[in-house]
Every structure is written in structure tokens, then in C-alpha cells.
N, C-alpha and C positions, 0 to 999 in steps of 0.2 A: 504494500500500500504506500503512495505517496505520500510525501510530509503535506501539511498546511499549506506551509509557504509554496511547495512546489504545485500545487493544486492551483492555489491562486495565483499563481503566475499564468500557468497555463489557461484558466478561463475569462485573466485580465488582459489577456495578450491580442492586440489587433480590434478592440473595442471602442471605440468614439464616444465618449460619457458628454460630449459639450462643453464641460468646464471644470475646472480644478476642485470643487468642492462637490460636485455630484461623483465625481470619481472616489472621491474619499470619502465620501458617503457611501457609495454603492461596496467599496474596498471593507469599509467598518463591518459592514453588516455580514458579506459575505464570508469574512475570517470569524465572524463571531459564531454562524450557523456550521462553517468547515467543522470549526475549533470543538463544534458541541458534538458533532456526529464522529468525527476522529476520535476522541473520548469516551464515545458512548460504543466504540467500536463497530460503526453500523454506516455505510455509506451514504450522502444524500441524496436523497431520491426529489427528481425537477418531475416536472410536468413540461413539456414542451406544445402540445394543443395543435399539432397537425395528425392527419390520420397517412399513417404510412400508405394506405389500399388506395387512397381517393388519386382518382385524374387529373385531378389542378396543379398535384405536388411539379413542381420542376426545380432544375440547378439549385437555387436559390437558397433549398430548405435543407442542403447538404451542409449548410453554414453552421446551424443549428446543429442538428445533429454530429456531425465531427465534432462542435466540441462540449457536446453532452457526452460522446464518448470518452 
């Protein structure tokens, strides 16, 4: 299993937050949910909200998914 830090690296990498304080907002909260489920020994489970079967999926949604995995 991956450390913390290396997690969040990997899910903050290539992201556009808009501005210095959304990022470190978004940064806080994510290390705090890593931090609880790395602890708790139990991975975090997202919701991502497209259907893998549907006809609309294109390119676009491999963005998402790469880095859910």
C-alpha cells in the first residue's frame, strides 16, 4: 500500500484547483480522509457517477478513471 503522501501526490498531480487557497483547501481535506482510511486500514472508496455500459462514455472519462485507479 502506498504512503499518504504518495497517494496524494498522485491524485494532486495534473489538477487545475483555480487558485492557491482552493488547492489547499481541497489538499487539507483530502490528507485528512487519506490519513483516516490508511489508519483504519481500509482503502477509500470514491464514487465516480458515470456508468461504464452507457454509449455516451468517450476518451474523456478515461481521465477519471486512470486516476481512481
Amino acid at each position: 500500500m502506498r504512503t499518504v503522501d504518495d497517494q496524494l501526490a498522485i491524485l494532486m498531480r495534473g489538477v487545475d484547483f483555480g487558485d492557491d487557497q482552493m488547492r489547499h483547501n481541497m489538499e487539507m481535506e483530502l490528507r485528512e480522509r487519506l490519513d483516516e482510511h490508511h489508519h483504519g486500514g481500509q482503502p477509500l472508496r470514491v464514487y465516480c457517477g458515470s456508468d461504464p455500459t452507457a454509449p455516451d462514455l468517450h476518451l474523456g472519462h478515461t481521465v477519471t478513471m486512470r486516476k481512481l485507479a
